[in-house]
N, C-alpha and C positions, 0 to 999 in steps of 0.2 A: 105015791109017796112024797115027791116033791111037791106036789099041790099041796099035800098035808103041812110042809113045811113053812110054807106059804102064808097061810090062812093062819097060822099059829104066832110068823112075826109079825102079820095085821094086827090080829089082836092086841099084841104085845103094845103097840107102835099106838093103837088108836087108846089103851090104858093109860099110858105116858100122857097124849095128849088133854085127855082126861082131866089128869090130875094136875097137869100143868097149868090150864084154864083155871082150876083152882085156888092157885098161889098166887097171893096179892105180893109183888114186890116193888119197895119205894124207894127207888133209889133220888135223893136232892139236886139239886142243880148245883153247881162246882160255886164255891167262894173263895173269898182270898184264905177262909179258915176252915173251909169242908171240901173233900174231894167231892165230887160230882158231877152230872152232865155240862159239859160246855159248848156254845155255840161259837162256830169260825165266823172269824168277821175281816174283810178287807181293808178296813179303816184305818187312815193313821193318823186322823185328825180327834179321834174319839177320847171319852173320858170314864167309860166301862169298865167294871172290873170284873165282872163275869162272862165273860167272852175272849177265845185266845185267840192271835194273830196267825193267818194264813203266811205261809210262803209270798205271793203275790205284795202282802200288807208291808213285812219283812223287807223285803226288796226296793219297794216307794220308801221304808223309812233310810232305807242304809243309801240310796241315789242322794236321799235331801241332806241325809251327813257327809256326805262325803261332797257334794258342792258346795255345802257352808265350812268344810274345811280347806276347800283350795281358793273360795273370796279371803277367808281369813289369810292366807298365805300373801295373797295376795295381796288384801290392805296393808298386810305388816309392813311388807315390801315397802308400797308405796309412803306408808308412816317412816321408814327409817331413810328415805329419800327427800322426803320434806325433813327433814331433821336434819341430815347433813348438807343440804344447800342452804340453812340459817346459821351454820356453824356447828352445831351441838352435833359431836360422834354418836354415832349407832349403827347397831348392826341386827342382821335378821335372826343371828343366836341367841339375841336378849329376849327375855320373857316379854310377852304383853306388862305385865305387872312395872317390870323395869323402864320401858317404852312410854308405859303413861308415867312413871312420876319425871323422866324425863321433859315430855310434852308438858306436863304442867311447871317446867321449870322457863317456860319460854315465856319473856314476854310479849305479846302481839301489840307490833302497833301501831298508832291512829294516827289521824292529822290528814291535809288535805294538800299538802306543800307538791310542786309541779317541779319536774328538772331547771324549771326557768326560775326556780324560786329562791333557786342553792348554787351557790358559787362555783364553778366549773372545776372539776376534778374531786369533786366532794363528794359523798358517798350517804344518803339517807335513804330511811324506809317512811312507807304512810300507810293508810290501812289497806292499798291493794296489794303493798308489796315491798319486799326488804331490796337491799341492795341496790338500789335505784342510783345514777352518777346523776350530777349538777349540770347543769349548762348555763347557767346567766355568766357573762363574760367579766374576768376582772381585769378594770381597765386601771387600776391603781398603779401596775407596773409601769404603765406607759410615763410616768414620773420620775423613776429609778433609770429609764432609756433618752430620758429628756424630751417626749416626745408628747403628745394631746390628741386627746377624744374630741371633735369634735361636735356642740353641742347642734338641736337641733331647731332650736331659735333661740330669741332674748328679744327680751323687750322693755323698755324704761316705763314705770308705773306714773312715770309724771310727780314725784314727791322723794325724787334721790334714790330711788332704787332700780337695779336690774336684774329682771326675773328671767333665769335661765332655765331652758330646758332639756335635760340632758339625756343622753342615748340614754337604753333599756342597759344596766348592767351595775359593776360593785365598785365604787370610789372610795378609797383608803383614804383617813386624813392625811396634806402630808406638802410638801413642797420639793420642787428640782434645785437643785443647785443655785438657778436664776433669781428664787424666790417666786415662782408660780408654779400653780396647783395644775389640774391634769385637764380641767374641760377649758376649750378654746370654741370663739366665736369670732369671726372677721366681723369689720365694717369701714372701707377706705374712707367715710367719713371721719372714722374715731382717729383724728390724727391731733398733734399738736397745736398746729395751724388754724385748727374749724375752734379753739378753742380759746377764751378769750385771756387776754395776758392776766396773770395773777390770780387765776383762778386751775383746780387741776378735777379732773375725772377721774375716777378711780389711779389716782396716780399718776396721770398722764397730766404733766403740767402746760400751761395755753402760751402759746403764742402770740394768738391773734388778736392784734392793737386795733380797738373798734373806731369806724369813721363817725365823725360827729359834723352836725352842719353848723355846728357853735364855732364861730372863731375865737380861735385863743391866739393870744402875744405874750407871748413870754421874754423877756429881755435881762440882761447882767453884762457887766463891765469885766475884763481882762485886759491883763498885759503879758500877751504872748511873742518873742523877739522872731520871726521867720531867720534872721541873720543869727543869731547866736544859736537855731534849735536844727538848721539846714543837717538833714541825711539823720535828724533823730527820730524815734517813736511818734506818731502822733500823737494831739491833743484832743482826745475824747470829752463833749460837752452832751452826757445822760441825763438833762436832768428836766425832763417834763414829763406829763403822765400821755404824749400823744406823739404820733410821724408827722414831723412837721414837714407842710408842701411850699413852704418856702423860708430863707433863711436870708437877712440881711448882716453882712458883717463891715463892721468900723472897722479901718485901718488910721494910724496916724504914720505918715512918711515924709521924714528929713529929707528939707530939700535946698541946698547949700548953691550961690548966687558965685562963691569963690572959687577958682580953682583948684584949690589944695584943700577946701570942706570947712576950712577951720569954722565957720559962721553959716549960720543957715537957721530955718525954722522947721517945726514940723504940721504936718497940713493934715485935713481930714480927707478920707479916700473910703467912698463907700462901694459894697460887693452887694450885689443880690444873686444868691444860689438856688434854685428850683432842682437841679439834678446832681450825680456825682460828676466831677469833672477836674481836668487842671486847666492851674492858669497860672500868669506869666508877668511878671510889672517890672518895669526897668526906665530907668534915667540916666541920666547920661553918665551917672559915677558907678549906676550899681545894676543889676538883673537877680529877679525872685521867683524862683517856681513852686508853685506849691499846689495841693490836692486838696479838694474839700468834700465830704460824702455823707450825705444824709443821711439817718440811723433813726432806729422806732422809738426813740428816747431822746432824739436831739442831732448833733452832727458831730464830725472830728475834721483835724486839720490837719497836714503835713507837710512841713518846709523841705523840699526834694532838694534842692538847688541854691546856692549864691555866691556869685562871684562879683566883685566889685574892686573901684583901684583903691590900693592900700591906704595912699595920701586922706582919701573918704572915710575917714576912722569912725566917725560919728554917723555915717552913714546906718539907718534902720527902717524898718518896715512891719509896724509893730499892729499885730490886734491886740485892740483897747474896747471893744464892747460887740453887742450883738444882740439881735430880735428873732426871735425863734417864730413862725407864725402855723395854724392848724390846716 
């Protein structure tokens, strides 16, 4: 009975199969506008549209979004970090959208200028970089303290100029109190003295009375009283263009034969001076002292002294001329 049972669902079963073998059915392959077969695919690089994403595929895609969302986080960062060390506020709530028209409101910028280029506490940018401090030194103050840079040569071009060369740094126009500028250069030479009389060096007028092997004589007449000018000023004689190394001076001196002076004559009495000195002349009515000192222009004279007897009224000791020689 069971057997029978048996052999009756074979039948049934191998009927089915039958007619299944039969049936042509066509099912399309899937499009983006027909449902259909589709094939899994691993891929996240593909450009398919007939084919669905695996699990696996899914997974590579959501890793590679979610690390381009935390570089993003992470440039914004750093974009609103460059932005507030040039000045310009930002913050990491602002949109990308807001951040760029920000950034495009900056200017960047150029130039090649070194901290040595910009005056020391001054503040410039160049193309590597904003905010940059100055260092070339301003030495202009040193003017305002009364005080000088010292240059670090000069030199005379030989046709009236002196070219100076002055430390590395910033000179304001401008003068001290004295009427000089700020760079200074020695030279024990550059004095007075080394320079010749009537002539001047950047302002430094000369001294120096030049020797000649020309002899000169120079000669002029006075009447100078030693007796009436005793314990006055001296008699300054400037008037040659050289230092004379020798000086002869005329005296004419009363000299009375009488007792009491009334009559006498006066006599010639000559001086030759080579150095400063005093000297002394005396007769028997009178005594004369007096100084005589050579000078770059000539000599001067000074009646120190005279005492004589009163009865001597007429009594004098006068220069009347003189030779000046080179």
């Amino acid at each position: 009975m069971l057997n029978d049972n048996w052999d009756k669902i074979d039948e049934a079963v191998g009927q089915v199969r039958e007619e299944l073998e039969n049936v042509d059915v066509d099912i399309p392959n899937a499009s983006l506008t027909e449902k259909g077969i589709v094939q899994l695919s691993n891929a996240t690089n593909g450009t398919r549209e007939d084919v669905a994403a695996t699990e696996k595929a899914v997974k590579a895609a959501y890793d590679e979004a979610l690390a381009g969302k935390q570089l993003g986080v992470e440039q914004k960062a750093n974009v609103v970090a460059a932005l507030n060390s040039i000045g310009v506020a930002a913050s990491t709530s602002e949109t990308w959208a807001q951040l760029v028209a920000k950034m495009a409101g900056v200017i960047r910028a150029t130039g090649n200028a070194t901290p040595g280029d910009v005056l020391a506490g001054k503040t410039f940018s160049n193309a590597s970089g904003n905010g940059l401090t100055g260092g070339m030194p301003n030495y202009s103050r040193s003017v305002l303290r009364e005080e000088y840079k010292s240059a670090i040569s000069a030199k005379g071009d030989g046709v009236g100029n002196l070219v100076v060369e002055p430390s590395t740094g910033f000179y304001e126009q401008g003068k001290n109190s004295r009427g000089y500028g700020s760079i200074i250069i020695g030279d024990p030479a550059f004095v007075p003295s080394n320079i010749r009389s009537g002539y001047s060096i950047f302002g430094v007028q000369g001294t120096l009375v030049p020797l000649t092997t020309e002899k000169k004589v120079v000669n002029g007449s006075e009447n100078y009283s030693l007796r009436g000018n005793a314990g006055r000023a001296p008699l300054v004689f400037n008037r040659v263009d050289f230092r004379p190394s020798k000086i002869l001076l005329l005296f004419s001196v009363f000299v009375s034969s009488y007792s009491d002076g009334s009559e006498g004559i006066y006599v010639p009495y000559f001086l030759e001076i080579t150095s400063n000195r005093s000297y002394e002349f005396s007769d028997m009515s009178s005594r004369y002292n007096f100084t005589v000192n050579l000078t770059d222009y000539g000599f001067s004279i000074q009646s120190t002294f005279y005492t004589g007897r009163p009865e001597f009224n007429r009594s004098d000791f006068r220069l009347t001329g003189w030779y000046m020689i080179s």
